[in-house]
C-alpha positions in Angstrom: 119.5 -98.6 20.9 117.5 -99.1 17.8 119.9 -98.2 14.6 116.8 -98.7 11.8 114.9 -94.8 11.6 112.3 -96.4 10.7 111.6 -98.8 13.3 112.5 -96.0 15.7 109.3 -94.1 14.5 106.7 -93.4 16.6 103.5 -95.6 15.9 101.0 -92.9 17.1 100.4 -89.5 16.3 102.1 -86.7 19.1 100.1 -85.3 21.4 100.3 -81.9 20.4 99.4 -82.3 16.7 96.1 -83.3 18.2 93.3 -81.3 19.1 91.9 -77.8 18.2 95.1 -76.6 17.7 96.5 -79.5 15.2 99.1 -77.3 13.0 99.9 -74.2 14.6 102.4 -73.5 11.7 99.6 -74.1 9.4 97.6 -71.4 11.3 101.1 -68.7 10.8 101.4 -69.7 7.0 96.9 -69.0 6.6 97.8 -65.4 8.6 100.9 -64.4 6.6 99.5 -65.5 3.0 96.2 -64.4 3.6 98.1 -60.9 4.4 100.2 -60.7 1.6 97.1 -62.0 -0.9 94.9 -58.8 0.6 97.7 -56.1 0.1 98.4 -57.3 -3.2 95.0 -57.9 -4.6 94.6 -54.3 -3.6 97.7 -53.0 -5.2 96.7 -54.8 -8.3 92.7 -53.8 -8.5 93.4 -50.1 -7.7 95.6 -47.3 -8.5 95.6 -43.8 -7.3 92.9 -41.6 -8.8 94.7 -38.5 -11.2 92.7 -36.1 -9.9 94.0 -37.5 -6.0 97.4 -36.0 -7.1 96.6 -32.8 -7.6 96.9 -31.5 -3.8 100.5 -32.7 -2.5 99.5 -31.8 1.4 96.8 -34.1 1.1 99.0 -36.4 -0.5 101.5 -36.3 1.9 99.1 -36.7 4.8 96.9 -39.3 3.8 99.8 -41.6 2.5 101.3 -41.1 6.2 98.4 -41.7 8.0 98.6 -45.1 5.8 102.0 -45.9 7.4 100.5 -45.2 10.3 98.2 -48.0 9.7 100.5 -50.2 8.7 102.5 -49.7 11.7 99.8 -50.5 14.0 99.0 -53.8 11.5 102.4 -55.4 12.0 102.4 -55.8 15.8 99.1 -57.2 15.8 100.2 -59.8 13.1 103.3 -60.5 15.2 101.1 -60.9 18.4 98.1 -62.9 16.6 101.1 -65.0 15.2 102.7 -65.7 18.8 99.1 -66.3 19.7 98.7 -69.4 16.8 101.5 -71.3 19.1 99.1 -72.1 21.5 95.6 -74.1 20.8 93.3 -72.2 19.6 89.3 -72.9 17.9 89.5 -72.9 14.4 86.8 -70.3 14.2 88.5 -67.9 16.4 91.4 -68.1 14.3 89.7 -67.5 11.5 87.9 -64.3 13.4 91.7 -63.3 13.6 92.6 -63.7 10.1 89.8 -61.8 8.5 90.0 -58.8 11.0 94.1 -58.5 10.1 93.4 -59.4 6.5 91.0 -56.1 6.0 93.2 -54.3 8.4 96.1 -55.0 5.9 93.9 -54.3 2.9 92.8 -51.4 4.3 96.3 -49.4 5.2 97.3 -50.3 1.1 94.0 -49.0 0.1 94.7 -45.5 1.7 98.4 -45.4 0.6 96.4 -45.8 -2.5 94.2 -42.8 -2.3 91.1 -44.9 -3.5 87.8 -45.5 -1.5 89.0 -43.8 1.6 85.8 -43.7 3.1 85.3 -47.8 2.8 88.9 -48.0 3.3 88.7 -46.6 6.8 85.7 -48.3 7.5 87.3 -51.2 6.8 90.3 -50.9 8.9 88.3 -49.9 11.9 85.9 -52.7 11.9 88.9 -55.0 11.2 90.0 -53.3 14.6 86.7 -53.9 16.3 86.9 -57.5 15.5 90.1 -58.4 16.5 89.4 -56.8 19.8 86.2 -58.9 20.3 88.4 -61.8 19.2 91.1 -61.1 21.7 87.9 -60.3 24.2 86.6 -64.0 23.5 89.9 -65.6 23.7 90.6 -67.2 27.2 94.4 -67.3 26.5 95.4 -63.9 25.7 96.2 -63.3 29.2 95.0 -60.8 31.6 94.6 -57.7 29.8 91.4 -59.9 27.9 90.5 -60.2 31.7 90.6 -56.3 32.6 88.9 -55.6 29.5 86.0 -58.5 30.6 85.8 -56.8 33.9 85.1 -53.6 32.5 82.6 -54.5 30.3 80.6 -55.5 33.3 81.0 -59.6 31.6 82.6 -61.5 34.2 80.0 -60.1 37.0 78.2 -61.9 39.0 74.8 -61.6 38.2 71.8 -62.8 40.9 
């Protein structure tokens, strides 16, 4: 047994820091900054409109349908997270990146009462893409497959 740590190094680079998928932690940290950056460039660019305040039912309903949205967020960031562990394109991780980062951006943005129309087109097409993502994944396991099928993709076509 070799006592010197630094003869006992490895001379090559591991096998799994190779590849598409070379830092999957580096892929987690890009998600979760890239989050954080969107819901607080919102909260510092906008604030709710006066006028917004003035009906408290509308309030009170728009700022739960943002919770809403932010609910729904957090288990796709956990399973796009989860999904980072394994190897993975670097453009597809991007694709899943952008689509949570203006679905993040989106749910402050209506707790924020500002652009609520571009807010929920935002959120929805953040939606869309990260479906089309998962749809273009091969590894997200078989519901990707079901959705394929139903598509009419994985047909065979004469």
């Amino acid at each position: 047994m070799n006592s010197n740590p630094v003869t006992a190094l490895p001379l090559t680079t591991p096998a799994a820091w190779r590849g598409p998928n070379a830092l999957p932690g580096l892929w987690r940290l890009v998600l979760g900054l890239g989050s954080l950056v969107a819901v607080l460039a919102v909260l510092w660019l906008g604030s709710t409109p006066v006028r917004a305040l003035q009906d408290i039912e509308l309030v009170h309903l728009l700022r739960a349908m943002a919770l809403i949205k932010a609910a729904m967020v957090l288990p796709c960031l956990a399973l796009v997270a989860w999904r980072f562990g394994r190897p993975i394109t670097p453009a597809l991780a991007m694709g899943y990146c952008v689509c949570l980062w203006s679905m993040a951006g989106a749910a402050v943005l209506v707790w924020q009462l500002n652009g609520l129309l571009f807010a929920a087109a935002l959120f929805h097409l953040g939606l869309l893409g990260g479906a089309l993502c998962a749809l273009n994944d091969g590894a997200m396991g078989p519901m990707a497959h079901v959705l394929r099928r139903r598509s009419g993709r994985s047909r065979i076509r004469a």
